[in-house]
N, C-alpha and C positions, 0 to 999 in steps of 0.2 A: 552699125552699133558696136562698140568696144566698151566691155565694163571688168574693170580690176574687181579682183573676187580676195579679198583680205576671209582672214581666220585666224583662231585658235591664237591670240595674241600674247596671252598670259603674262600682263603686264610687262612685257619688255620692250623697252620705250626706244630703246636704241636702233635694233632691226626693226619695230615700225618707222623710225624715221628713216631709215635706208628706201625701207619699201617704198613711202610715200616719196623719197627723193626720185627712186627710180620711175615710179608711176608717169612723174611730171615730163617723164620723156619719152613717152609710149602712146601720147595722144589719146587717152579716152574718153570718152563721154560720161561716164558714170564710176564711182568708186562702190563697191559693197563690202560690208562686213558683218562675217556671220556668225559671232558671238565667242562666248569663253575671252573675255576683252583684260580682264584684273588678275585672276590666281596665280599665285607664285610669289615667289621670293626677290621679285624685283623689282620694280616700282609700278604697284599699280595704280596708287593716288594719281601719279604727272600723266599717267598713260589715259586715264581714265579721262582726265583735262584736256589733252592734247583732242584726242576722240571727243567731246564735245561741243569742244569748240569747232571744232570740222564739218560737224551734222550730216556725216557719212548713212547713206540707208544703213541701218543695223539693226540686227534681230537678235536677240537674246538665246546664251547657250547655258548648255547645264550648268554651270560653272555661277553664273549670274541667278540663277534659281535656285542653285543650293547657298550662296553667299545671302540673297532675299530671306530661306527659310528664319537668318537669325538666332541660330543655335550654334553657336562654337564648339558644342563639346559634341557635335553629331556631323560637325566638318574635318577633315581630311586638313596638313597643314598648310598646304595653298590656299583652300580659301580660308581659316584662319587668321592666314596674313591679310589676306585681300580685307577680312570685312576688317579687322582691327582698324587699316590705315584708311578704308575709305570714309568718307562724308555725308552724312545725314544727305544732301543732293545727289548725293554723286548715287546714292542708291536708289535713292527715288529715279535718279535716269534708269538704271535698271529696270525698276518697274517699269515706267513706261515705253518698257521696248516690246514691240509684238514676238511671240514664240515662231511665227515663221510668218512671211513678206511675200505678195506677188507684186511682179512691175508690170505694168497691163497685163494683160493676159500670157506672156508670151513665158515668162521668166520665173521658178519661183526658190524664194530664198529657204532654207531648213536650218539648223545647225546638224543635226544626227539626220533625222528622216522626217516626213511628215506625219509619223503616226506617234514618235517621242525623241528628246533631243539626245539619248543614250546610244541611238541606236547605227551599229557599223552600218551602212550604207553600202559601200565598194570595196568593205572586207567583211570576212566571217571568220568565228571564233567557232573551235574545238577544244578538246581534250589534248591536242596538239597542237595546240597555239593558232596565230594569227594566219590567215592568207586571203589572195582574191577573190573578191568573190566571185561567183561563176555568171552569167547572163541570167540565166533563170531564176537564183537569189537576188540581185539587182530588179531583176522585173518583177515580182512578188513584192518588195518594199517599195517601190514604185507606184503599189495599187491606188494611190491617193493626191500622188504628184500630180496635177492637172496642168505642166505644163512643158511647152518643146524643150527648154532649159530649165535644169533643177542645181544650184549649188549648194551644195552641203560642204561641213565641216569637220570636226569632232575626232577623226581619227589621226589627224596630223600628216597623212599620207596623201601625195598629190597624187591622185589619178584619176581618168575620165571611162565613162563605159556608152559607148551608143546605144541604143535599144531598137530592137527588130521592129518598134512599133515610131524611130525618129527620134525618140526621145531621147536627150543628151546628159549624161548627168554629170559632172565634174564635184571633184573637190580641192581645192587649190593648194591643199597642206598648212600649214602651221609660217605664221610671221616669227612665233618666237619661241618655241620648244620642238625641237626634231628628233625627240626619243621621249619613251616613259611606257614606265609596265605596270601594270594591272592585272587584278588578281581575279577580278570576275568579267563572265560568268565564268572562265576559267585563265588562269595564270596564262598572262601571252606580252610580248613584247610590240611593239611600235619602235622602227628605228629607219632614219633617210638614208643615212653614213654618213653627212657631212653637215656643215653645223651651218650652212646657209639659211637667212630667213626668206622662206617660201612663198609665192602667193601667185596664182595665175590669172591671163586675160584673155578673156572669151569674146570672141567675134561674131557677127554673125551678117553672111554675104550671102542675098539671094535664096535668104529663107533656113541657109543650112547654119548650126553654130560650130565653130572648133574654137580646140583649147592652146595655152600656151603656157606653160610650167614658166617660174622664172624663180629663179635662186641668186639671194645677192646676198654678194659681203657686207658685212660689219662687223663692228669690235666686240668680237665674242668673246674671245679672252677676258674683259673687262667684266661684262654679265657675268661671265661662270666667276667671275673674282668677288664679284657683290654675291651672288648665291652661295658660296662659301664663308663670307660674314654672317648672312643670313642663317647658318645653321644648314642649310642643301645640298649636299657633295652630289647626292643623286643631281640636282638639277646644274650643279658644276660639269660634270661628266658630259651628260648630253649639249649640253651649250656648246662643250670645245669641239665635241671628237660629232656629234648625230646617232651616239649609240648608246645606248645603256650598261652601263656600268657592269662587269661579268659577276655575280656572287662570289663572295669571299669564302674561303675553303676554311 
């Protein structure tokens, strides 16, 4: 069983068509995508089309749940943009997306975790910023995953943790934003270093699963060019360079 683990796609139409080109070359059985599909400054309308016409498993991420709430002046300007340009259908697909997926028993989909889609996974946040998180933080958020593989999304960072008890959890990173900082619950950064759109595939031979990072070109110059019409220099910055912009003195 080989299944591509898409994510965190933020309306960038272009690195998921890279992705999906790439995918077609990797032989797998199953595509997933595990939410946060429209916010941003770059086309979430065609992105939003593209994904349904595909009828990819997909689970709904915070991103789709705050854009559903319907309140513009209580959204952040990513999804702003997102509900402005989307379509009385296109949100209703939102709705009818489940908040997290099992594929038989073996596999189960999250955006964040299974206890809420906010929530870091394979990192942990302090009073100094982001890092990995440790086995024991991973196994505690865990308490509810019921299954050998669990993909999550949400933080934009590819990485995978085994657990003492088999359990495999992956997060495949980000198709279409490789940086962005956040101020809660305390000021921390998310950064790849390189402006590739992300997404891994996960195996699984003789009972055991591994992972596979994969990072591919496209025209990111052009994205970070539209997020700059768009009013986004933050989301220019991380398109070109996978870093967050330094604060200006």
């Amino acid at each position: 069983m080989r299944i591509a683990a898409l994510s965190d796609i933020h309306g960038n139409l272009a690195a998921l068509d890279a992705v999906l080109e790439d995918i077609q070359t990797q032989g797998v059985d199953l595509i997933v995508n595990l939410g946060d599909i429209a916010s941003g400054p770059l086309q979430p309308r065609e992105t939003v089309d593209r994904l349904m016409a595909l009828n990819l498993l997909t689970i709904r991420g915070n991103h789709e749940r705050q854009v559903l709430a319907g309140d513009p002046s209580r959204m952040g300007a990513s999804d702003q943009y997102a509900f402005a340009q989307l379509r009385p259908d296109q949100l209703a697909w939102f709705a009818s997306l489940p908040v997290l997926r099992y594929i038989e028993d073996d596999v189960l989909l999250v955006h964040g975790s299974a206890q809420h889609d906010e929530t870091y996974f394979l990192e942990s946040l302090s009073d100094k910023g982001c890092r990995a998180a440790t086995h024991e933080e991973v196994l505690y958020r865990a308490e509810d995953a019921d299954a050998k593989l669990v993909l999550c999304g949400h933080t934009h960072m590819p990485r995978a943790m085994k657990l003492m008890d088999g359990r495999f959890i992956v997060n495949p990173g980000s198709v279409g934003l490789q940086a962005y900082s956040d101020a809660y619950p305390f000021p921390h950064t998310i950064e790849t270093g390189s402006p590739h759109a992300r997404y891994a595939i996960v195996t699984e031979q003789a009972g055991e699963w591994t992972a596979e990072f994969r990072a591919v070109a496209y025209a990111w110059d052009d994205a970070a060019a539209l997020a700059e019409q768009r009013g986004r220099p933050d989301w220019a910055v991380a398109l070109r360079t996978g870093k967050v912009e330094p604060p200006r003195s």
